[in-house]
C-alpha positions in Angstrom: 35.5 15.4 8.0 35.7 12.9 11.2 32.4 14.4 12.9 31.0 13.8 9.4 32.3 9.9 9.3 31.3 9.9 12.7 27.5 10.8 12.1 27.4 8.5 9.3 27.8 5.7 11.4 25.5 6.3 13.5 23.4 6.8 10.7 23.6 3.7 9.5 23.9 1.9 12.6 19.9 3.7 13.3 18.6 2.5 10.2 19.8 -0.8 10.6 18.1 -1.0 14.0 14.8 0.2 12.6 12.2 -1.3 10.3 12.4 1.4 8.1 13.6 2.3 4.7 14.9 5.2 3.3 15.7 6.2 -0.4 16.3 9.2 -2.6 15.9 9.9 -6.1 17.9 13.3 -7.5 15.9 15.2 -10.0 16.3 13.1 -13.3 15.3 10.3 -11.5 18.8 8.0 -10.2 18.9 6.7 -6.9 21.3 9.1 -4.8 20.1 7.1 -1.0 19.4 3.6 0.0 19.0 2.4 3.9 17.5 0.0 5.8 16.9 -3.3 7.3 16.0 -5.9 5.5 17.3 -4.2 2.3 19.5 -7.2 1.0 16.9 -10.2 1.9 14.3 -8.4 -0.3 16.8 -8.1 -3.1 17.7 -4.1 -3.1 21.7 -4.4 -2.4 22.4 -0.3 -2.4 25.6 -0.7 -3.6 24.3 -1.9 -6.3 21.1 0.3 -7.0 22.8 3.9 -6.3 23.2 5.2 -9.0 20.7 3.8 -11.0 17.6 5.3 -12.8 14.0 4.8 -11.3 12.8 2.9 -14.3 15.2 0.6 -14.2 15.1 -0.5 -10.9 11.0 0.0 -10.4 10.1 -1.6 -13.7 8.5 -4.6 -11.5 6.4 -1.7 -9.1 4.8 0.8 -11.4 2.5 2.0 -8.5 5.9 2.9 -6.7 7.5 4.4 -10.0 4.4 6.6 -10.2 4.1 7.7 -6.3 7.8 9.3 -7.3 7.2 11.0 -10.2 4.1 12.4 -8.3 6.8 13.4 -5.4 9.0 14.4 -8.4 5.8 16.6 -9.8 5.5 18.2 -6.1 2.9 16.1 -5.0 3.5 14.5 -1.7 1.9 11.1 -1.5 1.5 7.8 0.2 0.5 4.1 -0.1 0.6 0.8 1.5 2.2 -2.1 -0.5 2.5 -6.0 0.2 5.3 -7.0 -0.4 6.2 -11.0 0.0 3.5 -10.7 2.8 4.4 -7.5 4.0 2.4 -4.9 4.1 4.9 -1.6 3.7 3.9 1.7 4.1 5.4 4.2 2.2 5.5 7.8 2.2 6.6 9.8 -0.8 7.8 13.5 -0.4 9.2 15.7 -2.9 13.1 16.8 -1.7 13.6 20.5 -2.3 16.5 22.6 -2.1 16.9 26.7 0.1 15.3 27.9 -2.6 12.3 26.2 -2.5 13.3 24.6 -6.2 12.1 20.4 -6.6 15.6 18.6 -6.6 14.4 15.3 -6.0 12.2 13.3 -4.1 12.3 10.8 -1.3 10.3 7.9 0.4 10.4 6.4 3.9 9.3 2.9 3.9 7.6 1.2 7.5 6.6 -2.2 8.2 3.2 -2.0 9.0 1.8 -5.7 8.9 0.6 -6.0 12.5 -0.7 -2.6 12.2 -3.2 -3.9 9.3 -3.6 -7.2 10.2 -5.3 -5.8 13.5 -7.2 -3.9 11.0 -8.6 -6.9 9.2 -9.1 -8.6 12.6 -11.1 -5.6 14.0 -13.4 -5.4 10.4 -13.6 -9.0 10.5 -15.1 -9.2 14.0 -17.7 -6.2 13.5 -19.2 -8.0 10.6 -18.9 -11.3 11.8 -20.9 -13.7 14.4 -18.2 -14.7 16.4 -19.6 -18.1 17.5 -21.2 -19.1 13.9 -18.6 -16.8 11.9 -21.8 -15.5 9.6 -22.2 -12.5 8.0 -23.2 -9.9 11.1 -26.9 -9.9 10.4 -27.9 -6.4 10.7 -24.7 -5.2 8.5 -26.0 -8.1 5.8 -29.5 -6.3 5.8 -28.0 -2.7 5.3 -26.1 -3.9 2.5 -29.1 -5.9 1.2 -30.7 -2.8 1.6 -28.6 -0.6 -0.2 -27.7 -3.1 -2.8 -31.9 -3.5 -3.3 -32.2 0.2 -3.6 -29.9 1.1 -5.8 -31.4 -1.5 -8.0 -34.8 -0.2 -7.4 -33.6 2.7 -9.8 -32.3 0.4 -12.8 -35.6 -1.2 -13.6 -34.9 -3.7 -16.4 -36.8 -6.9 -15.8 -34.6 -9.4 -15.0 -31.5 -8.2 -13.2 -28.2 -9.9 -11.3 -25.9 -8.3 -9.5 -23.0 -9.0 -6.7 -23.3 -8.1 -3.1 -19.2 -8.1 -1.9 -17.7 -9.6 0.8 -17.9 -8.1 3.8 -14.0 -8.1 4.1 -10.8 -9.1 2.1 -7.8 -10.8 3.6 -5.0 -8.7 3.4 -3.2 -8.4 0.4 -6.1 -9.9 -1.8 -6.7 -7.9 -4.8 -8.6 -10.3 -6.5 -12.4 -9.5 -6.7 -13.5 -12.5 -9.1 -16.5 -14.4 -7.8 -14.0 -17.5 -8.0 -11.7 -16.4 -5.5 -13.6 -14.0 -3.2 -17.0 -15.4 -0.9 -19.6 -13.3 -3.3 -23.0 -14.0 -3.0 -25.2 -13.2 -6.2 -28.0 -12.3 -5.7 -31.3 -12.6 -8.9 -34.4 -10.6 -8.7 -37.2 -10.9 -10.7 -39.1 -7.9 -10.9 
């Protein structure tokens, strides 16, 4: 029982070290696990949420309630969610027991914002003039391109139609012509 006590420390000092996440859900859906840094600034106080079924404590995430029911279904699965600037990714896994039977499902959550913000940086400078910070010329023509051809095949007089950005910040979902840089674009044929 000591070696046991023993491991969990260290446990629980790793995970606090990390910037990870950890949680289990048993078969009907309560939390059985919940570790990490960074739990209690983001709200999720383990003590507090073991114990507790999924829907309760994802009712504000439905994309993360569904990733575990996938896990729960057998599916393994992953995303990447923003959270308060973050971008988390998380990877979903059904938990099994020696038999092979589903007995719940669990998810390891990493801070990846540098990781994606390098992302944007790197899309952003292949599609960008760097001195005037304009579209990349010969990307804007291939999507002019494409956008022209595909309307080339929906002949029907007057027609609109959006060519998107070229990238997104991250974290933007929005794709209204309000909040995004679209350029419309009218031909009359």
């Amino acid at each position: 029982e000591e070696a046991l006590r023993s491991s969990e420390t260290r446990l629980n000092a790793v995970m606090r070290s990390l910037p990870v996440a950890c949680s289990a859900i048993d078969r009907d859906g309560n939390a059985i696990l919940l570790r990490g840094r960074d739990l209690k600034e983001r709200g999720l106080d383990p003590e507090v949420l073991v114990g507790k079924h999924m829907t309760e404590t994802l009712r504000d995430m439905p994309d993360v309630l569904a990733a575990y029911q996938r896990a729960l279904a057998g599916e393994a699965n992953t995303m990447i969610r923003w959270v308060d600037g973050q971008a988390v990714e998380m990877h979903f896994a059904p938990m099994t027991n020696s038999d092979g039977a589903i007995i719940g499902a669990t998810n390891i959550a990493i801070n990846v914002t540098e990781r994606e913000q390098q992302a944007a940086l790197m899309q952003r400078q292949a599609l960008t003039d760097s001195v005037t910070g304009l579209a990349n010329r010969n990307a804007f023509n291939a999507r002019l391109h494409d956008s022209l051809n595909a309307l080339g095949r929906h002949r029907h007089g007057f027609t609109g139609f959006w060519i998107p950005p070229f990238f997104h910040a991250p974290g933007s979902e929005s794709k209204t012509a309000e909040s995004s840089n679209f350029s419309l674009v009218a031909v009359l044929e």
